[in-house]
C-alpha positions as CSV (number, residue, x, y, z in Angstrom):
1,X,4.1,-1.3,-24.7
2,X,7.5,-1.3,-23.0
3,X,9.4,1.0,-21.4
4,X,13.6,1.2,-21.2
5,X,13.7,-0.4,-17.8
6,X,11.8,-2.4,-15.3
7,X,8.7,-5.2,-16.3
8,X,5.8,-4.2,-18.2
9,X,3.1,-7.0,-18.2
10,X,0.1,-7.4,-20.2
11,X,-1.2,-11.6,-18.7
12,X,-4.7,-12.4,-20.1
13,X,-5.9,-16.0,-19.2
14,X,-8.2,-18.0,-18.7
15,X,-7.8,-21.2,-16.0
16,X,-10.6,-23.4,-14.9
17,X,-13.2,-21.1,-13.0
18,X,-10.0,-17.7,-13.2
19,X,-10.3,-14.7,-15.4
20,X,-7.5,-13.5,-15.1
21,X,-6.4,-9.9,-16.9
22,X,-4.1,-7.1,-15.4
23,X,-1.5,-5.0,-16.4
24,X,1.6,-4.7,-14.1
25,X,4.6,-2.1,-14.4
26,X,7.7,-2.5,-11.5
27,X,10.4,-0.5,-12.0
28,X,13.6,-1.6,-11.7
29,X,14.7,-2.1,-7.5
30,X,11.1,-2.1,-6.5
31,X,9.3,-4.7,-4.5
32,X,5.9,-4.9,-5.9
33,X,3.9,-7.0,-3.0
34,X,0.5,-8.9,-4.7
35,X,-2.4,-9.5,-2.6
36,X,-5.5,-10.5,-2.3
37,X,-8.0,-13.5,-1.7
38,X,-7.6,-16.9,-2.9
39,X,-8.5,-17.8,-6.3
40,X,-7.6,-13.9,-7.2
41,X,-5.1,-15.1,-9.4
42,X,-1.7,-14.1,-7.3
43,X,0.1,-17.3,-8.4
44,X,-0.8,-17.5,-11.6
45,X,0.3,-13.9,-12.5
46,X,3.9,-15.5,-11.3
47,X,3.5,-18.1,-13.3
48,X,2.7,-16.3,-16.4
49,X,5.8,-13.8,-15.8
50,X,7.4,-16.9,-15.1
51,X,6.5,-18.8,-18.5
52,X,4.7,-21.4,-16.4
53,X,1.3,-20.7,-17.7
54,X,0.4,-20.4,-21.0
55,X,-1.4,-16.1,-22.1
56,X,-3.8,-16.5,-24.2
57,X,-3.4,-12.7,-24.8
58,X,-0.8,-9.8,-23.5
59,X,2.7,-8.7,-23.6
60,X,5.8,-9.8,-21.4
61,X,8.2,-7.1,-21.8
62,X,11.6,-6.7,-19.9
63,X,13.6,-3.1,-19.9
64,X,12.2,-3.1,-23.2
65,X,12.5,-6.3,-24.9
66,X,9.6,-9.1,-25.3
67,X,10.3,-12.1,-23.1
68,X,7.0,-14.0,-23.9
69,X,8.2,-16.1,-26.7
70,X,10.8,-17.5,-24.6
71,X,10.8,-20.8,-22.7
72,X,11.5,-20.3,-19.1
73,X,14.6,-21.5,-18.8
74,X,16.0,-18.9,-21.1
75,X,14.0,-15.8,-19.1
76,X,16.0,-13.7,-16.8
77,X,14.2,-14.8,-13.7
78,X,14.9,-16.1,-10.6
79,X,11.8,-18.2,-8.5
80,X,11.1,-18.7,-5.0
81,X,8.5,-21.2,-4.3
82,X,6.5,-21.4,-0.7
83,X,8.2,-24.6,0.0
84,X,11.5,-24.3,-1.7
85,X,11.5,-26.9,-4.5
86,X,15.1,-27.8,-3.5
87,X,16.2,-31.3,-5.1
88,X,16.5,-33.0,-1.5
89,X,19.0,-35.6,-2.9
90,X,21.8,-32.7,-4.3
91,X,24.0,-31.2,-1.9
92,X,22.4,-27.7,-0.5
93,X,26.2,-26.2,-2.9
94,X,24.5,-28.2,-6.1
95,X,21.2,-26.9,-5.5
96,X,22.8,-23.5,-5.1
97,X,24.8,-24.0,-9.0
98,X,22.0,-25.9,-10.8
99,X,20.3,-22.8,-12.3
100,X,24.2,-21.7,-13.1
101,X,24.7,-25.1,-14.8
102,X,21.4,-25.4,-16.6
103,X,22.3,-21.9,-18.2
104,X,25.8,-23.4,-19.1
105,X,28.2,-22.3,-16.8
106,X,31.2,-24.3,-16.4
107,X,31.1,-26.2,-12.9
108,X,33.8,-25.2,-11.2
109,X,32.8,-21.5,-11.8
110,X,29.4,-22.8,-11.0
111,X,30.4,-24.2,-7.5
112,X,32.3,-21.0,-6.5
113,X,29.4,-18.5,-7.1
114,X,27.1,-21.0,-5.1
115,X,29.8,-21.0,-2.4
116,X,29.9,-17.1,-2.4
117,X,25.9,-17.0,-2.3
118,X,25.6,-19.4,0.7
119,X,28.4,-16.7,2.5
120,X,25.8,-14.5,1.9
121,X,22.7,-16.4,3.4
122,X,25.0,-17.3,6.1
123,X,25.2,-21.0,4.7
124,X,28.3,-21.7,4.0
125,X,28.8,-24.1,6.5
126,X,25.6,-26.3,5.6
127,X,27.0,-26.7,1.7
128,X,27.8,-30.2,2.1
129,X,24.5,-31.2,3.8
130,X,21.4,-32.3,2.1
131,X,17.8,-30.2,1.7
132,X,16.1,-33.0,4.3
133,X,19.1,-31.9,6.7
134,X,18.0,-28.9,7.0
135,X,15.3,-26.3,8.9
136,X,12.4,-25.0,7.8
137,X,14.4,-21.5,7.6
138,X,17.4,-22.9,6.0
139,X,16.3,-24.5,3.0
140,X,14.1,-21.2,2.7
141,X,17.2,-18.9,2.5
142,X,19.4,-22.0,0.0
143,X,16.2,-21.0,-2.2
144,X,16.8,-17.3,-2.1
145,X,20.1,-18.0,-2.5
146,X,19.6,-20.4,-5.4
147,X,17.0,-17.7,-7.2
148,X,20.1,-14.8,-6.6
149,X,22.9,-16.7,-7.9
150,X,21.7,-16.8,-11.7
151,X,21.5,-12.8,-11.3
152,X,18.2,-12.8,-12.5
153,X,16.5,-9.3,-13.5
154,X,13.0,-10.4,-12.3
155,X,12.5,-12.4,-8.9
156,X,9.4,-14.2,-8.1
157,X,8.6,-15.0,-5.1
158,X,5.2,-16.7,-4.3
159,X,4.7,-17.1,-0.4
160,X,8.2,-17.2,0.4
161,X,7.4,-17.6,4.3
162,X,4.3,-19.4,4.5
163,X,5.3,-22.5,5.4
164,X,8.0,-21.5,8.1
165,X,7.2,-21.5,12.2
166,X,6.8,-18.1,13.8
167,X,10.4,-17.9,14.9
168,X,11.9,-18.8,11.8
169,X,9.7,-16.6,9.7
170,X,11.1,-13.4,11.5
171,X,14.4,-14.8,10.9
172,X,13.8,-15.5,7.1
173,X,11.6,-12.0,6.6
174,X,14.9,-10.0,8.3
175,X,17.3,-12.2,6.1
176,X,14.5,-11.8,2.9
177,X,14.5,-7.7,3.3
178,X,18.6,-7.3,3.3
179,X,18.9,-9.3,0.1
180,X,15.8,-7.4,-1.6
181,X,17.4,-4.3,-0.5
182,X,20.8,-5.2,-2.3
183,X,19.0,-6.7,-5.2
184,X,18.7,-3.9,-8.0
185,X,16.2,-6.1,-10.4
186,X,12.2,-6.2,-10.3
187,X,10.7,-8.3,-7.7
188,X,7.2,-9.7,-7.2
189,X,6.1,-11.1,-3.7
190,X,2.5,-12.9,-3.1
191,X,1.9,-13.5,0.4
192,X,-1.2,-13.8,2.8
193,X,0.6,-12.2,5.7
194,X,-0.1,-8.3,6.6
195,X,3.4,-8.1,7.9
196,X,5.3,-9.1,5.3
197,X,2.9,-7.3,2.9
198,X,3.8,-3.8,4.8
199,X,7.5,-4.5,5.9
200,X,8.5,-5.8,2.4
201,X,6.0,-3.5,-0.2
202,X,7.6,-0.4,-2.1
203,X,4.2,-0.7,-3.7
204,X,0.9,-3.2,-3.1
205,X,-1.1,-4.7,-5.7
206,X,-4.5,-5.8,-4.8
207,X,-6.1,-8.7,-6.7
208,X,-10.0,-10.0,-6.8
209,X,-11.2,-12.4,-9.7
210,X,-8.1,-11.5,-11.8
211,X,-8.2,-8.1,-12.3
212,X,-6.1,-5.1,-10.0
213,X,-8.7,-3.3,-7.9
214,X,-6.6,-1.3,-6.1
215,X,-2.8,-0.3,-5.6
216,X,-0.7,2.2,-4.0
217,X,2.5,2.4,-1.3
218,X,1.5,0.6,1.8
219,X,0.2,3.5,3.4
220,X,-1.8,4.4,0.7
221,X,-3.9,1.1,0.7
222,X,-3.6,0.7,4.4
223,X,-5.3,4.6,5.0
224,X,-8.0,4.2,2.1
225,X,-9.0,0.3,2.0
226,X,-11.5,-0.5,-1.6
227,X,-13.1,-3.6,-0.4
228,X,-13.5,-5.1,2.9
229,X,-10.9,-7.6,2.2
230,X,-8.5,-5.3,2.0
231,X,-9.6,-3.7,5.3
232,X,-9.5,-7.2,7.0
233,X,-6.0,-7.7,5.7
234,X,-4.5,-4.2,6.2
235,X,-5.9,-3.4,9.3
236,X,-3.0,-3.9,11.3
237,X,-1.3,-0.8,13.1
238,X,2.3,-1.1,12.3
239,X,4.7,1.4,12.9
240,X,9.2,0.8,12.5
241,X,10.4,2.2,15.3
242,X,14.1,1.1,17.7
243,X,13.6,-0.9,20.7
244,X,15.5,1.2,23.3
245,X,15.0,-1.8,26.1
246,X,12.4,-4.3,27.2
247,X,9.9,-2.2,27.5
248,X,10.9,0.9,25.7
249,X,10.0,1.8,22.0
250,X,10.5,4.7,20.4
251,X,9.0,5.5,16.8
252,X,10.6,7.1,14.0
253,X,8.7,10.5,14.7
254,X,10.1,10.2,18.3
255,X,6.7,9.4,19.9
256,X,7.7,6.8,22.8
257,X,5.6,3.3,23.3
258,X,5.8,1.5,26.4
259,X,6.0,-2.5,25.3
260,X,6.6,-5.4,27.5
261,X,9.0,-7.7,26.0
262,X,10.7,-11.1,26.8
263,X,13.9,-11.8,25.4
264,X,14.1,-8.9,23.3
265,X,15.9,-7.6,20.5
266,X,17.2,-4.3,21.4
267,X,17.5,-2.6,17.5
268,X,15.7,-2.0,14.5
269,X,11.6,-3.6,15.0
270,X,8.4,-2.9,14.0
271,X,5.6,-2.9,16.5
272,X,2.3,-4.4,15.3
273,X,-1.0,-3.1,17.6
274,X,-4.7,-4.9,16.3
275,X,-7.6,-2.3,15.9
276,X,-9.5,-3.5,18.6
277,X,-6.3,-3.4,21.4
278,X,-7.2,0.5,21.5
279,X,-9.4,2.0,23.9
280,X,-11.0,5.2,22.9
281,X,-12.2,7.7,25.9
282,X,-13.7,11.1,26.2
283,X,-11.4,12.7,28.7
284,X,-8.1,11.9,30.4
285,X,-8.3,7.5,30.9
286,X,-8.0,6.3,34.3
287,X,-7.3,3.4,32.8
288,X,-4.2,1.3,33.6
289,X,-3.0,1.1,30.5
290,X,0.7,2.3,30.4
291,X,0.1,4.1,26.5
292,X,-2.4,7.1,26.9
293,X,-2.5,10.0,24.6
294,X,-4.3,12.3,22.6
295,X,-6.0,12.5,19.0
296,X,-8.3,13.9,16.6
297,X,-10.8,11.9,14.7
298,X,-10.5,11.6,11.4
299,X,-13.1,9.5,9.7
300,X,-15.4,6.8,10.3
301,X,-16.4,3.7,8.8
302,X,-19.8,2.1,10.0
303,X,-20.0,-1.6,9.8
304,X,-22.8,-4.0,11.0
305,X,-21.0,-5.0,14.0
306,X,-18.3,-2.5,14.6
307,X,-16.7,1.0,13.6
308,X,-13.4,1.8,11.9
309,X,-12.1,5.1,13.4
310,X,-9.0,6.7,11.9
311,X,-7.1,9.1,14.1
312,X,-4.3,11.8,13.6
313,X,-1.2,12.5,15.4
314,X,1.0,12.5,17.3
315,X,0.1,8.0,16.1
316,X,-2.0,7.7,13.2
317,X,-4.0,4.7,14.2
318,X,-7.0,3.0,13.0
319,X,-9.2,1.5,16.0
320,X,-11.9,-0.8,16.3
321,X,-14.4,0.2,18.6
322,X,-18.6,-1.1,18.8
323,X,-21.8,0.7,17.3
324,X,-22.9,1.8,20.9
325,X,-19.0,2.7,22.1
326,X,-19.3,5.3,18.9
327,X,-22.6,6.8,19.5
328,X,-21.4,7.1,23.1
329,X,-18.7,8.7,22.9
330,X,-20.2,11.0,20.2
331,X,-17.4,10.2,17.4
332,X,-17.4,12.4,14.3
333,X,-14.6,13.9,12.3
334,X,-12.5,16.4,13.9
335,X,-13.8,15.1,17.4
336,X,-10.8,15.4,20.1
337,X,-10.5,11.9,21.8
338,X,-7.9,10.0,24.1
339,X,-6.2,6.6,23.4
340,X,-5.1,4.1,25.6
341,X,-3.2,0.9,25.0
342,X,-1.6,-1.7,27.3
343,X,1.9,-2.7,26.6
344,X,1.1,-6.3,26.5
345,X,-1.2,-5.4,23.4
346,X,2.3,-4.1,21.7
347,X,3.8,-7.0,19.3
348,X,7.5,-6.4,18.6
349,X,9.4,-7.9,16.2
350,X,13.1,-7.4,15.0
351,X,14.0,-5.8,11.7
């Protein structure tokens, strides 16, 4: 095993009722994004990278060199928990330095590279407060800031938004994406959350009773689902697009969706549309949805109590639509359809 740069991980374990054997590769400056249901053995893989957990068989190597035998204060790796972990009776500038002075650097330095970090998280004026001090999105970015200051070659982070509030998790996930973005290391994300799975993946990994049954880019998984779980979570139409005004949004291929937004970001978003929020017709809608176009079938997925239908350009969309709504309208590959959508069924949110 091991390849000049990036992780290669062999984890075999076993943990009360958790069999847990993959193999993982992520090449330097990719975000690798784990899923999958609970008990699949997405926070234990961390903790085995981590040297939290014990192998009981496998390989740990780093751009090259075995890392397995090492106690985890001594591996390259920076770790962001879902609720932080920050000592809540340091200053938010110590718990920025600790990892610097538990690897020995002198304080002074120590303090100073925490003080640049929290410029960088947009902190710096919180330093002297205390964890307790602060929100729910704050103490979430002194943790990033805390894993990024050691310079760690591998980041871990397991759930890193979980436990914020809806409006501080879009302001955490756009903060989260410009630091993985400038971070040239590996880096490992578990999360539950479909967004941040697509907006944050280079590459998903799906897990199911400890092994990998599926991975690919986001599209990749999205388009050709291996289990129904991964069609539950994936589901999600989501396309990055620039919010042009309130109710103006224009995708990256141009196409033009009519949203209805309060309080807007006008900028970089992605717009988030559920399955079942599409209307499928045979002809021209007289419908008064403000989104109508047309589409070509491309495959179907029969379920007891609904049907998947994929369809092509000038959107490619997966819609929900009912066993009798399908035999209706007569759906089959390469069937010519229209699509409507009401702006209200368009969720924006900022990049």
């Amino acid at each position: 095993m091991g390849t000049v740069s990036g992780l290669d991980a062999r984890v075999a374990l076993k943990l009360g009722t958790l069999d847990l054997d993959v193999d993982v590769h992520v090449e330097p400056a990719e975000t690798v994004v784990v899923v999958g249901p609970n008990g699949a053995g997405k926070t234990t893989l961390l903790r085995a990278v981590a040297g939290l957990a014990p192998v009981d068989r496998g390989r740990i190597v780093l751009d090259g060199t075995p890392i397995d035998g090492l106690p985890p204060e001594q591996r390259p790796i920076g770790v962001v928990f879902q609720d932080g972990l920050l000592f809540p009776k340091m200053s938010v500038l110590d718990n920025v330095a600790f990892g610097l002075r538990a690897r020995g650097t002198a304080k002074r330095e120590a303090n100073a590279r925490a003080a640049e970090w929290l410029e960088r998280v947009g902190l710096a004026d919180r330093a002297g407060a205390r964890p307790p001090q602060l929100s729910g999105g704050q103490a979430q970015r002194v943790a990033l800031a805390r894993a990024l200051s050691i310079e760690p070659r591998i980041l871990l982070l397991d759930e890193p938004l979980a436990a914020l509030d809806a409006g501080a998790r879009v302001e955490v996930r756009r903060a989260l994406r410009e630091h993985l973005a400038a971070y040239d290391g590996v880096r490992i994300v578990v999360t539950h959350d479909p967004l941040e799975a697509l907006t944050l993946a280079d590459r998903l990994i799906v897990l199911d009773g400890g092994r990998v049954v599926q991975e690919g880019s986001p599209a990749e998984v999205r388009n050709r689902p291996r289990s129904r779980y991964v069609a539950q979570l994936l589901g999600l139409n989501l396309f990055e697009g620039v919010l042009e005004s309130n109710d103006l949004l224009r995708l990256a291929n141009g196409f033009v969706l009519h949203v209805a937004v309060d309080d807007a970001v006008i900028g970089p978003c992605v717009a988030v549309v559920e399955p079942a929020a599409i209307t499928l017709f045979a002809s021209v809608p007289h419908a008064s949805a403000r989104n109508t176009w047309e589409a070509t079938v491309v495959e179907l997925d029969h379920e007891p109590s609904r049907v998947r239908v994929r369809v092509d350009a000038p959107v490619p969309l997966v819609v929900d639509v009912t066993p009798g709504a399908a035999a209706e309208l007569a759906l089959e590959p390469g069937r010519r359809v229209w699509c409507a959508l009401k702006a209200t069924a368009v969720s924006v949110e900022p990049l």
